[in-house]
C-alpha positions in Angstrom: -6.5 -154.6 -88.3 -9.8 -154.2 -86.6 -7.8 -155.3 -83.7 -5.1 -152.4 -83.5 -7.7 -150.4 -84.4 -10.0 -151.2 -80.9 -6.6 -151.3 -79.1 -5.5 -147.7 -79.8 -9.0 -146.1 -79.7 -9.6 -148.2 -76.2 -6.3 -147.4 -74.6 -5.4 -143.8 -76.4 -6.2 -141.7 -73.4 -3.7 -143.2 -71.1 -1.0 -141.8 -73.6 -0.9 -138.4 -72.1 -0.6 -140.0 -68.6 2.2 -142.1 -69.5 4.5 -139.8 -71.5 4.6 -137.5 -68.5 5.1 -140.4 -65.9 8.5 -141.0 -68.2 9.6 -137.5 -68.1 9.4 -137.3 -64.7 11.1 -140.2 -63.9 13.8 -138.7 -66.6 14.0 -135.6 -65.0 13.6 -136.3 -61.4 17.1 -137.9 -60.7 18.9 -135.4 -62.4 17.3 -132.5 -60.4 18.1 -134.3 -56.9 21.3 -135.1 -57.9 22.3 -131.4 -58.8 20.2 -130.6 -55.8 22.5 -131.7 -53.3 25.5 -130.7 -55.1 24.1 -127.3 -55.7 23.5 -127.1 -51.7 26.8 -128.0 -50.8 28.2 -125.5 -53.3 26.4 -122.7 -51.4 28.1 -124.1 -48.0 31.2 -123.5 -49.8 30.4 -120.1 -50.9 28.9 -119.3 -47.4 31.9 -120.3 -46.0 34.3 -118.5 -48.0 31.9 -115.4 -47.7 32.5 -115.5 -43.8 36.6 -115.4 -44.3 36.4 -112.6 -46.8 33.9 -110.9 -44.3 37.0 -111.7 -41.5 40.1 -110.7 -43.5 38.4 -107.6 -44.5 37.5 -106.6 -41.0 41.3 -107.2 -40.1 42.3 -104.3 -42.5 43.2 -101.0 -41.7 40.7 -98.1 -42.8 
């Protein structure tokens, strides 16, 4: 017991460090992979901004 107990008071301070190393990795993935999806997205939108833009400058006033 004496053991555990010189083991948790020795190494306790890295337990802050490590729970946010594993939500970063958790969350890190996730945000590049929307990240690039999110991007092309915006292409889309930019594009189809530029055709509205074109059709309504073909209409009459």
């Amino acid at each position: 017991m004496g053991f555990i107990k010189a083991f948790l008071k020795k190494y306790s301070a890295l337990v802050p460090p490590i729970c946010l190393l594993v939500v970063v990795l958790l969350l890190v993935p996730p945000m590049l992979w929307l990240g690039g999806k999110v991007k092309a997205d915006m292409e889309q939108s930019a594009k189809q901004a530029q055709s509205i833009r074109t059709l309504m400058s073909d209409v009459p006033p």
